[in-house]
C-alpha positions as CSV (number, residue, x, y, z in Angstrom):
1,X,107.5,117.5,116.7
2,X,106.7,120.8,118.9
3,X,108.3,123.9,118.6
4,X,108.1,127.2,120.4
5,X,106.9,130.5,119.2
6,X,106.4,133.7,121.0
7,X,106.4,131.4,123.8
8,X,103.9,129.3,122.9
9,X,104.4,125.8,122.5
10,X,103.2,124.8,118.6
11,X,103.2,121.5,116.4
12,X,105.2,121.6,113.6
13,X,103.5,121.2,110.1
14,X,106.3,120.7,107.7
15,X,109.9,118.7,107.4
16,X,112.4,120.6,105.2
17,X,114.8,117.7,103.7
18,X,117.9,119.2,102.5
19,X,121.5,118.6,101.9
20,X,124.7,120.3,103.3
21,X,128.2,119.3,101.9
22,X,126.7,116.7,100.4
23,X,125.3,114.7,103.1
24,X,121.1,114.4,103.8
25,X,119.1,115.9,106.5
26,X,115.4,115.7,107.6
27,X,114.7,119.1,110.3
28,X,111.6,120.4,111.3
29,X,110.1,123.8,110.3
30,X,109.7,125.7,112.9
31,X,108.6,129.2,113.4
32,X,111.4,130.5,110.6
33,X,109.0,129.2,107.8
34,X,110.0,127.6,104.6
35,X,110.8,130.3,102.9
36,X,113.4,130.8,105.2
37,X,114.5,127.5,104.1
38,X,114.5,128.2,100.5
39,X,116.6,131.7,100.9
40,X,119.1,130.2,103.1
41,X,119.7,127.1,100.2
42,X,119.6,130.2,97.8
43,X,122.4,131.7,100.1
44,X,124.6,129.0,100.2
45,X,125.6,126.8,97.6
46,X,126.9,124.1,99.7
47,X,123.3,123.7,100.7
48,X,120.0,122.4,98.8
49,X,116.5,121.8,99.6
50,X,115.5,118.6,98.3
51,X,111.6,119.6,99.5
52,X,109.2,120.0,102.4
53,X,107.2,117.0,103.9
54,X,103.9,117.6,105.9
55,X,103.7,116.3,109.6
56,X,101.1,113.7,110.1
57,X,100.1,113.2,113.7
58,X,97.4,110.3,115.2
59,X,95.1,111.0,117.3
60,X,96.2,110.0,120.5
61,X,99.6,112.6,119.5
62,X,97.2,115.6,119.1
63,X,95.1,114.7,122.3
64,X,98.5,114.7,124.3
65,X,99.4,117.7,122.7
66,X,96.3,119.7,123.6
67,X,96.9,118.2,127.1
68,X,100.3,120.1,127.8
69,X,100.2,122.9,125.4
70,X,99.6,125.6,128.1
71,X,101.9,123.9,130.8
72,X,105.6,125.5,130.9
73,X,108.0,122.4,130.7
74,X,111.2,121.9,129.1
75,X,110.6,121.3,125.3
76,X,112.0,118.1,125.3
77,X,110.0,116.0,128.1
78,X,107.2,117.9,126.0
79,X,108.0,116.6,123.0
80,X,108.1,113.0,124.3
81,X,105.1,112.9,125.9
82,X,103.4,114.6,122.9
83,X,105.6,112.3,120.3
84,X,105.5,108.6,122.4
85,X,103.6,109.4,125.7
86,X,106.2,109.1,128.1
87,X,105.9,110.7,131.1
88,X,109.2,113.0,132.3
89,X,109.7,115.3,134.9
90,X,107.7,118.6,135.6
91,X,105.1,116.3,133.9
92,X,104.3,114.4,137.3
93,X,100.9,116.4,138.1
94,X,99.5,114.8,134.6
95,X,100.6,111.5,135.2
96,X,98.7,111.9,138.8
97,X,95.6,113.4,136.9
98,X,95.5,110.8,134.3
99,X,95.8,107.9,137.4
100,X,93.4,109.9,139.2
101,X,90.6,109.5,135.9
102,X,90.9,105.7,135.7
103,X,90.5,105.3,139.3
104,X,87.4,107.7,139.6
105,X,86.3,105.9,136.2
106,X,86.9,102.4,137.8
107,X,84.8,103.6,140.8
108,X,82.5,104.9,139.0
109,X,82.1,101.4,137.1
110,X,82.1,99.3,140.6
111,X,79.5,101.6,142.2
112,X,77.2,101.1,139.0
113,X,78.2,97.1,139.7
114,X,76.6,97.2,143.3
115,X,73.8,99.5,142.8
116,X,72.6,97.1,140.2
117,X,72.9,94.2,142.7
118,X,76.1,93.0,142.2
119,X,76.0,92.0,138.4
């Protein structure tokens, strides 16, 4: 789950899980901390933290994620590329880029193929 601070686009590390009135809710922490968390649930008495859960990413999430983090689109196409790897708009140039590797890679492989006489 990705999140914006000072303009930069960051990964989330931790879930708060809490209750409100009563009823259960899962919500990343963001930039606002947990702290934050624990002083609002302090605040308000209609509202408890159950506890704070670490994000676990794979590999292939952090690898998309280093991909977009400097490019300015809308948090959630971001998020679902970084989250499922789909491809939404303003992320057209990547999906192009990406294409454009397994082609040169597939090239590369059949010009190997007939340089070594066909194999």
């Amino acid at each position: 789950m990705l999140y914006k601070q000072n303009n930069e686009l960051k990964l989330a590390t931790s879930k708060v899980v809490y209750t409100k009135n009563g009823e259960q809710f899962e919500q990343i922490v963001g930039e606002e901390g947990q702290q934050w968390w624990l002083d609002f649930a302090e605040k308000w008495e209609h509202t408890s933290v159950i506890g704070f859960t670490d994000m676990v990413y794979t590999d292939e999430q952090l690898a998309r994620f280093e991909e977009i983090k400097d490019l300015d689109v809308a948090d959630g196409i971001a998020n679902n590329y970084v989250m499922d790897g789909v491809i939404g708009e303003g992320l057209g140039m990547l999906a192009l880029q990406k294409k454009n590797a397994e082609l040169e890679s597939l090239l590369a492989d059949l010009t190997e193929a007939v340089l070594l006489g066909g194999m």
